[in-house]
MARVO-237709 format. One line per 5 residues: number of its first residue (from 1); their letters; for each residue x, y, z of C-alpha. Coordinates in steps of 0.2 Angstrom, whole numbers, plus 5000, padded with zeros to 4 digits. Example, Ala and Ser with C-alpha at 12.3 -4.5 7.8 and 13.67 -1.06 7.14 Angstrom:
! MARVO-237709
1 = AS = 5062:4978:5039  5068:4995:5036
***
This chain:
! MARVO-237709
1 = XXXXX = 5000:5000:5000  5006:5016:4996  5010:5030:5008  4996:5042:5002  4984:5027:5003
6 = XXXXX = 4985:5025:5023  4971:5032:5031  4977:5042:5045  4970:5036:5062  4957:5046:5070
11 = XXXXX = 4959:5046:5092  4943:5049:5104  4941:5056:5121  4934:5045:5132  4917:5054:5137
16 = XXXXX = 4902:5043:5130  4891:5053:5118  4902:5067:5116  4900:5072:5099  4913:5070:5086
21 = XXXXX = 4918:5092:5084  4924:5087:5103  4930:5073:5107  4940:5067:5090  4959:5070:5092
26 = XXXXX = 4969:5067:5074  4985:5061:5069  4997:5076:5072  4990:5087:5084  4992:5092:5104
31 = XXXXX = 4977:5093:5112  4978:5099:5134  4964:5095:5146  4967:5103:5165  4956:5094:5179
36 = XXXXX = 4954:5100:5196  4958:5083:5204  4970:5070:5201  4958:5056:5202  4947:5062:5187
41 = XXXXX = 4964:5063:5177  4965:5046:5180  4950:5041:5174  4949:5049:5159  4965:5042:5156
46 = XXXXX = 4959:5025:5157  4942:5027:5149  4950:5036:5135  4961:5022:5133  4946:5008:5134
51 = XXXXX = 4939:5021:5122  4950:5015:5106  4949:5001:5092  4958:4984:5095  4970:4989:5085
56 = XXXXX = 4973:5007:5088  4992:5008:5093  4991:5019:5111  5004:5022:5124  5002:5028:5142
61 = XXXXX = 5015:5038:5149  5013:5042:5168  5023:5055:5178  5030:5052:5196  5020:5034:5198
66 = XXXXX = 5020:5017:5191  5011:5015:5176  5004:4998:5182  4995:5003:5197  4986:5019:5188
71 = XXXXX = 4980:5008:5172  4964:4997:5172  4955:4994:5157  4939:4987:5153  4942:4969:5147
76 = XXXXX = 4929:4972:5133  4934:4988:5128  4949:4996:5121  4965:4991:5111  4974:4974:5112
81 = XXXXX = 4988:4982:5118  4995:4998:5126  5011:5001:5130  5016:5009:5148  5030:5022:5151
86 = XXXXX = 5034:5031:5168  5045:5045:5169  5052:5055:5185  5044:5073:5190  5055:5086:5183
91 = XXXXX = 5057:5097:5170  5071:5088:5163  5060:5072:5160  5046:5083:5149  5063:5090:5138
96 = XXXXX = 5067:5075:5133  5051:5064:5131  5051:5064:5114  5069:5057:5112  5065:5044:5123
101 = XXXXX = 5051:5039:5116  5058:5037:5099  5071:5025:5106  5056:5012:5112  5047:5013:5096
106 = XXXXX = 5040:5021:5080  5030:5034:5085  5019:5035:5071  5001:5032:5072  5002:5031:5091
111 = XXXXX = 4990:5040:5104  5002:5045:5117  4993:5051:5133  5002:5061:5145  4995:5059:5165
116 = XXXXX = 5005:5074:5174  5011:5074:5192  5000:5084:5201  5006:5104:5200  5020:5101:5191
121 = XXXXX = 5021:5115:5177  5018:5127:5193  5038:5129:5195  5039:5128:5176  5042:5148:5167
126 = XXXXX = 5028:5152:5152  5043:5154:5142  5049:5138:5144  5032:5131:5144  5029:5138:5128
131 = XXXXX = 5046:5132:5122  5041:5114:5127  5024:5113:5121  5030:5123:5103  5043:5108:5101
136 = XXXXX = 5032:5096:5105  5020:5099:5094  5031:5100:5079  5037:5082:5085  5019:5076:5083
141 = XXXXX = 5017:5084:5066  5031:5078:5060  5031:5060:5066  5011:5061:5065  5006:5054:5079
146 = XXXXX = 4995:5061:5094  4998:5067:5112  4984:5071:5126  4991:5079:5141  4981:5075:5156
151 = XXXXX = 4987:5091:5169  4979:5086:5187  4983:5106:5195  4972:5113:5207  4977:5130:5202
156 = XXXXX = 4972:5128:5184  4964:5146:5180  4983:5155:5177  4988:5140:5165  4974:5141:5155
161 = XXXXX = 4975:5159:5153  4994:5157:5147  4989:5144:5137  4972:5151:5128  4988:5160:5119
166 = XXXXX = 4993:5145:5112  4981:5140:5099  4995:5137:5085  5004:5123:5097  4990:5115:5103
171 = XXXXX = 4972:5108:5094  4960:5106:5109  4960:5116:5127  4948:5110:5138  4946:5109:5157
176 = XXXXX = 4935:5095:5168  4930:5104:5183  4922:5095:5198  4904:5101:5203  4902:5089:5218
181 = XXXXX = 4889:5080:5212  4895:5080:5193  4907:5089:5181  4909:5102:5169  4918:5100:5154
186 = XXXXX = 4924:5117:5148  4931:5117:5130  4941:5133:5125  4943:5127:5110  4945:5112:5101
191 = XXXXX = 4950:5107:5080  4949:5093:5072  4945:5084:5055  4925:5091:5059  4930:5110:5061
196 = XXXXX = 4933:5119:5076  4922:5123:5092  4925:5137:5103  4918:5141:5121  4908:5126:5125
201 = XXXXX = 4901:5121:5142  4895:5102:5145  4890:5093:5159  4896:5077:5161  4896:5062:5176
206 = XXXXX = 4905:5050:5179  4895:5033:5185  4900:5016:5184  4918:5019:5179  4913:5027:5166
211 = XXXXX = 4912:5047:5158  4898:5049:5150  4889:5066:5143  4871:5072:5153  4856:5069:5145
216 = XXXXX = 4851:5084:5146  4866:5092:5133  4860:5095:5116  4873:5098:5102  4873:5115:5099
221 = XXXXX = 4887:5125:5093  4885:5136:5104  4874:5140:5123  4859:5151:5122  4865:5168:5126
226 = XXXXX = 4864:5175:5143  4864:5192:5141  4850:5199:5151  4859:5187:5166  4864:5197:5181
231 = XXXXX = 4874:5189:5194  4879:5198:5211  4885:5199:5225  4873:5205:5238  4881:5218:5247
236 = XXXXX = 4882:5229:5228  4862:5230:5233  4862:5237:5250  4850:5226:5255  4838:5227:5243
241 = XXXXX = 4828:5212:5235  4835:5203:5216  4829:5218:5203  4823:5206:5193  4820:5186:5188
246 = XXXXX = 4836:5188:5178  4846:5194:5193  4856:5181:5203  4864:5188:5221  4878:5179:5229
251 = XXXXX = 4885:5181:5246  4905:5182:5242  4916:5185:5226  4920:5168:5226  4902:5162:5224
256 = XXXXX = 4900:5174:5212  4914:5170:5201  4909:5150:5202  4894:5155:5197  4900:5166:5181
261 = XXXXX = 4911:5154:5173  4899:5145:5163  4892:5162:5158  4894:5169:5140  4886:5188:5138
266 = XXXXX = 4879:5190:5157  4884:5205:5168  4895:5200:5184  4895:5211:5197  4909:5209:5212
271 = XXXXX = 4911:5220:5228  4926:5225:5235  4928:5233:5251  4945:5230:5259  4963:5231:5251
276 = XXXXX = 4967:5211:5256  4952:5208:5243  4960:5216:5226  4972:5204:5221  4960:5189:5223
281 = XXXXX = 4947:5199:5212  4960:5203:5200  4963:5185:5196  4945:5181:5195  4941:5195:5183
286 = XXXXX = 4957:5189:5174  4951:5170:5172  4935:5177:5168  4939:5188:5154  4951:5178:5147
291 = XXXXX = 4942:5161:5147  4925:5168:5145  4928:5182:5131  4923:5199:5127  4904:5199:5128
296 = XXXXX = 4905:5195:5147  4901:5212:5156  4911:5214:5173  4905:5227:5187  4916:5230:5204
301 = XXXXX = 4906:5241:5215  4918:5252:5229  4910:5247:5246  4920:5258:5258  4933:5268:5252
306 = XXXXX = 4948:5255:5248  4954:5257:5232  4969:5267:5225  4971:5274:5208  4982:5259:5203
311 = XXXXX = 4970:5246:5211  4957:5253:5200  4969:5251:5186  4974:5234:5190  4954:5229:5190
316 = XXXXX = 4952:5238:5174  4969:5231:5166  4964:5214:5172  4947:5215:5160  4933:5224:5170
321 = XXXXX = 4921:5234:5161  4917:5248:5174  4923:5252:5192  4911:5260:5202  4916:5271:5216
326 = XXXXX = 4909:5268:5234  4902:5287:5236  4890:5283:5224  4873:5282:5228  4864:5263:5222
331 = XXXXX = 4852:5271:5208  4868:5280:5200  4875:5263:5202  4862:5254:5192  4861:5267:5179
336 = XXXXX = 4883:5264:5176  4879:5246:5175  4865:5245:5164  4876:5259:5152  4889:5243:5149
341 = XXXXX = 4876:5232:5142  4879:5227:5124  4897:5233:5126  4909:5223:5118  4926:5223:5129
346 = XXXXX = 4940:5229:5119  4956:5233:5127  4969:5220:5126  4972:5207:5143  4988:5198:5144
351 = XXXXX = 4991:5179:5145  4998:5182:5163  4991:5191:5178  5009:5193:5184  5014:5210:5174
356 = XXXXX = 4999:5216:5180  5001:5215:5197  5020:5221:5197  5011:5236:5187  5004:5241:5205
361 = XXXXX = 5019:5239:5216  5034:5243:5201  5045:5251:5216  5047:5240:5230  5055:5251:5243
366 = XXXXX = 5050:5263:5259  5058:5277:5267  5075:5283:5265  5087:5279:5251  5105:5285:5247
371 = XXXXX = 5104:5299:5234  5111:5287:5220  5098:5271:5224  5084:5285:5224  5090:5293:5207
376 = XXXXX = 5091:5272:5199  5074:5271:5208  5064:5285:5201  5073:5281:5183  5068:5265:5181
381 = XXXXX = 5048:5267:5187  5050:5282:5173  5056:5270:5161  5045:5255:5165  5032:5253:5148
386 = XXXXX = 5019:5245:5160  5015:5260:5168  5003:5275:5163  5011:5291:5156  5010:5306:5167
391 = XXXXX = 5002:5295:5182  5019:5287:5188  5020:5299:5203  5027:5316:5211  5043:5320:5216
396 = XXXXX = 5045:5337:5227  5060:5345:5234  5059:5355:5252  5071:5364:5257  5072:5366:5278
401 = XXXXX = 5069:5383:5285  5082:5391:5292  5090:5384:5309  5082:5368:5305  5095:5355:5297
406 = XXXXX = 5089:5344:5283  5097:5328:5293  5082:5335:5305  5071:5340:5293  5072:5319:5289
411 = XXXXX = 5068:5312:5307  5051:5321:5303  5048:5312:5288  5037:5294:5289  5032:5288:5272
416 = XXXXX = 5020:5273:5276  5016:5266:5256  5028:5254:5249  5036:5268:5233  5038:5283:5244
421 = XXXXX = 5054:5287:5244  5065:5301:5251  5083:5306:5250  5092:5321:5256  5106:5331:5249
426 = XXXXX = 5114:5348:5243  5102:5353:5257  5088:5349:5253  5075:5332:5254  5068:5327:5241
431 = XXXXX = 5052:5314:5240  5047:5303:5227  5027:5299:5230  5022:5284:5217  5006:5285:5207
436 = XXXXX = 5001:5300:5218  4992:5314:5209  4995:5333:5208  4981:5337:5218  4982:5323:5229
441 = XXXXX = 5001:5329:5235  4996:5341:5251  4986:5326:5258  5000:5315:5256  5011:5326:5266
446 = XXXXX = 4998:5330:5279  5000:5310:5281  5020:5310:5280  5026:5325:5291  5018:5324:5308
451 = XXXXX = 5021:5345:5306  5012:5357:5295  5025:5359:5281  5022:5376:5280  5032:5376:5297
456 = XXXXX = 5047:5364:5295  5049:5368:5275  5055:5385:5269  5047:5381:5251  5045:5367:5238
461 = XXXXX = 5048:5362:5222  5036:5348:5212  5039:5340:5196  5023:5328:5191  5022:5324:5173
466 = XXXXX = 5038:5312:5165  5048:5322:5154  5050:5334:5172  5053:5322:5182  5066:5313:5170
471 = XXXXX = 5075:5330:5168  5075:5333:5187  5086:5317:5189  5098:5319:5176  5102:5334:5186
476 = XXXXX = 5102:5326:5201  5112:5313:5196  5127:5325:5193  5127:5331:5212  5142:5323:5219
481 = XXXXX = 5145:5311:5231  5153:5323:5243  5135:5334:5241  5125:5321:5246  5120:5319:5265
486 = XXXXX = 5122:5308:5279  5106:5305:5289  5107:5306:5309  5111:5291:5316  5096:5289:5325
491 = XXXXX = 5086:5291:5312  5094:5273:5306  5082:5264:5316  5063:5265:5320  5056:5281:5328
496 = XXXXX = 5041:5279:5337  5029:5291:5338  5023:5292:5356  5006:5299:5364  5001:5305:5345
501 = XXXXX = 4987:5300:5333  4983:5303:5314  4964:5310:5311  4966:5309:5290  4972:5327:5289
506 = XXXXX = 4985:5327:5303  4996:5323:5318  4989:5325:5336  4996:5324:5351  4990:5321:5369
511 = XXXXX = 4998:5323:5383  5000:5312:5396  4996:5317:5415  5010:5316:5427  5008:5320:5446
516 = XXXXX = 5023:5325:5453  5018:5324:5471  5017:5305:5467  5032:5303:5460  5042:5312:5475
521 = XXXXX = 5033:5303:5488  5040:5288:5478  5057:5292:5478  5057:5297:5498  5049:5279:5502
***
C-alpha cells in the first residue's frame, strides 16, 4: 500500500456521547485538558484508553508513579495492547520525552497520553512552557502521531489563561471541573478533522467507571445567550431584593465567580471593600475575561473607600468593564451598570496576571534611600512601559527653614506606602510619591510629616508629569558624592511616635498626665 493510501487514524476522548467536533483527536496534533483533581485525570486516562479500536496503537506515559497501578481497562473495551512508560517529576524528564520515546518505538500512528504529576508545570516559566509545548508539537506533526496531556493542578485558572495564547501549538484546550455532584467539561477550543468549536460548556458524570455526557446536553454549537443574566454579589444592593427574575445575588466574590464561569454575555458584578480583597478579584476578573471572552460584562462596586488609583487600574487592566466608586449612591450605580450592556470589551488582557500585578507595586521600597539608589529608583519606574504616562507619581523637593538641618528636617519624615521614597542632599530632601496625583500631594504630606510643612519647610519644588521628572534626575544625578547627605544616626532605626494620633488630615498629640507629688513621695519611700 502506498504511503498516500493509509488512512490516518482518527483518536477519541473517552466521554460517552460526546460528539465527534469534541472529542476526536487526529494524527498530528496536541490537544491539553486541566482537571481539578488527580483522580478524574486518571479516569479519563483509562476510559480514553478503553475508548480506542483493538488495533489502535496507544501508549500511556505516567509522571511520578508506576504505570501499572494507575492503568485498568475494561476487558471488553479498548486496544489489544498499550504500551506503559513512567517517567520521573522534573522538567528535565518533559525535555526530553520525545527522544526517549523514539528510542522504544516508532511513533507513528500512536496515541500518546500524557498523566501529569499533580502541580507540576507550577515551578515551570511560560517561556519555557511555551518552548516545550511549541517543540512538542512539531514532534507530533512531524512523526504524525497524537499526544493528550492529562494536567491534574488545582490552580488551573493561570495556565489556562497562558495557554488560551497557544492555539497554533496545541488543537483542543479544555478543562474538567468538579461540581460535587457531577462535572463540567469546559472546552476553550477544540480542532479537528470536523471543524473547530470554541467556548463550550457540557456537563458530564462519571458513574459506573465510566464518563459519559448528561442527557440533558444538546449539540449546539454554541449556549443560548445569557445576556439579560445578572449575577451579584449581595452587598452591591444594600439590601435590597433581586431587581429582577434575571438577577442572581451571591453572598461572596468567590460564589459569584463559580457561578459566572459557565456564563457567556451576562453582567457579573463583584464587591470590593477591603485592600486584602483586590488581588484575589484581580485574578478572578482575569480568568474570567480571558476564558470567557469579550461579551462578558464585569462590574466591581467600591464598598467603603479601599481602592487606590492603581488598584482601579489593575481591576480595569485585568478586564473589568466599569469600576464604580463607593460614594456613589445605588440608583447612579444601576444606571453605570445598565450603560455597559451590549458593550463589547475591547482593550487587550495579557496571558499572565503577573505583569499586572507588578504594574501596582513597580517600586518595591520605603523610606530613606541613598541619593544614587533613589536617582536608579525613580529612573527606572519612569522607564517602566507597563505604567501610565503622566500618572507614575510626584517628586518634590523642600528645602528646611532656616535653623532647621535637613538631617532634622528627615527624622520628621514617615512615608508609610511601599514607593515613597525620600533622599536628602545639597540641602535639601527630596520625595518621590508613586502614582500620587498633583492634587492629591498636600494630603499625602499632611499623612508623611507629623508637622504642618508650611512650618518645617522654607518652600517646595514639584515635578509631576515624566519628561520633568526625568530632567530633574539627570540633574540630580550630577550632584556629587561629597553633596550628598548623611542621615542622623538615629534616624537609622525606628522612631516611634509616642502619645500622637493621625485624624486623616494630621498629627495630634496628647499629653500624658503626670503628678509630681506622686512621683516624689515615691522616691522618699
Amino acid at each position: 500500500m502506498h504511503a498516500r493510501d493509509t488512512v490516518e487514524p482518527v483518536f477519541t476522548l473517552g466521554i460517552q456521547s460526546l460528539w465527534d467536533e469534541v472529542s476526536h483527536m487526529p494524527s498530528g496534533g496536541v490537544w491539553w485538558v486541566n482537571t481539578d483533581r488527580r483522580e478524574d485525570a486518571i479516569a479519563l486516562l483509562n476510559q480514553t484508553l478503553s475508548a480506542q479500536p483493538k488495533d489502535a496503537r496507544v501508549g500511556a506515559i505516567v509522571m511520578g508513579d508506576k504505570p501499572q497501578s494507575l492503568v485498568k481497562l475494561n476487558p471488553s473495551h479498548g486496544p489489544e495492547k498499550i504500551r506503559l512508560f513512567s517517567m520521573p517529576k522534573n522538567e528535565n524528564s518533559l525535555h526530553w520525552l520525545h527522544r526517549d520515546l523514539l528510542c522504544s518505538l516508532e511513533p507513528a500512528g500512536y496515541l500518546f497520553i500524557l498523566l501529569c504529576s499533580e502541580n507540576v508545570w507550577q515551578n515551570i516559566s511560560p517561556e519555557r512552557l511555551r518552548t516545550w509545548l511549541n517543540s512538542i508539537e512539531r514532534w507530533a506533526k512531524y512523526y504524525r502521531c497524537s499526544l493528550l496531556v492529562l494536567n491534574p493542578e488545582s490552580n488551573a485558572d493561570s495556565r489556562l489563561s497562558l495557554l488560551l495564547g497557544q492555539h497554533r501549538a496545541l488543537s483542543g484546550l479544555a478543562s474538567l471541573r468538579y461540581q460535587l455532584d457531577s462535572h463540567l467539561f469546559d472546552i476553550a477550543f477544540w480542532a479537528n478533522e470536523k471543524g473547530v468549536s470554541a467556548r463550550q460548556q457540557l456537563e458530564v458524570k462519571y458513574s459506573d467507571h465510566q464518563w459519559q455526557l448528561a442527557e440533558k446536553e444538546e449539540a449546539v454549537v454554541q449556549p443560548r445567550s445569557d445576556e439579560k443574566d445578572v449575577i451579584s454579589v449581595e452587598s452591591t444592593l444594600e439590601g435590597a431584593p433581586p431587581l429582577s427574575e434575571y438577577w442572581s445575588t451571591y453572598e461572596t466574590n468567590d460564589a459569584a465567580f463559580n457561578a459566572a464561569r459557565s456564563s457567556q454575555a451576562a453582567t457579573i458584578i463583584f464587591a470590593v471593600q477591603q485592600t486584602s480583597q483586590i488581588e484575589q478579584l484581580a485574578r478572578f476578573i482575569h480568568s474570567l475575561r480571558r476564558q470567557r471572552g469579550s461579551a462578558l460584562k464585569i462590574v466591581v462596586r467600591e464598598i467603603i473607600a479601599c481602592l487606590r488609583t492603581t488598584d482601579e487600574r489593575l481591576l480595569l487592566g485585568c478586564g473589568a468593564n466599569l469600576v464604580v466608586p463607593w460614594n456613589t449612591p445605588l440608583s447612579r450605580f444601576l444606571t453605570l451598570t445598565e450603560s455597559v450592556q451590549k458593550q463589547q470589551f475591547q482593550r487587550h488582557v495579557p496571558d499572565e496576571i503577573e505583569p499586572l500585578l507588578s504594574m501596582t507595586q513597580p517600586l518595591k521600597l520605603r523610606g530613606y534611600q541613598k541619593w544614587d539608589i533613589f536617582c536608579e529608583a525613580v529612573h527606572n519606574m519612569m522607564n517602566n512601559p507597563l505604567l501610565p504616562p503622566d500618572n507614575r507619581g510626584v517628586m518634590v523637593a523642600l528645602r528646611p527653614v532656616p535653623g532647621l538641618r535637613v538631617e532634622q528636617a528627615l527624622t520628621l519624615c514617615r512615608p508609610n506606602r511601599l514607593g515613597d521614597i525620600m533622599t536628602i542632599g545639597d540641602n535639601r530632601l527630596v520625595l518621590f510619591l508613586s502614582f500620587c496625583r498633583f492634587n492629591d500631594l498636600d494630603t499625602a504630606l499632611n499623612h508623611i510629616f507629623p508637622l504642618p510643612t508650611g512650618d518645617i519647610f522654607s518652600n517646595r519644588m514639584i515635578w509631576s508629569e515624566d519628561k520633568q521628572i526625568t530632567a530633574e534626575i539627570v540633574q540630580m544625578r550630577a550632584v556629587t558624592a561629597d553633596r550628598w547627605t548623611a542621615p542622623l544616626p538615629l534616624t537609622q532605626g525606628k522612631n516611634e511616635i509616642m502619645n500622637a494620633t493621625h485624624d486623616g488630615r494630621s498629627w495630634r498629640r496628647y499629653p500624658q498626665p503626670h503628678r509630681l507629688a506622686d512621683a516624689q513621695g515615691d522616691n522618699q519611700q
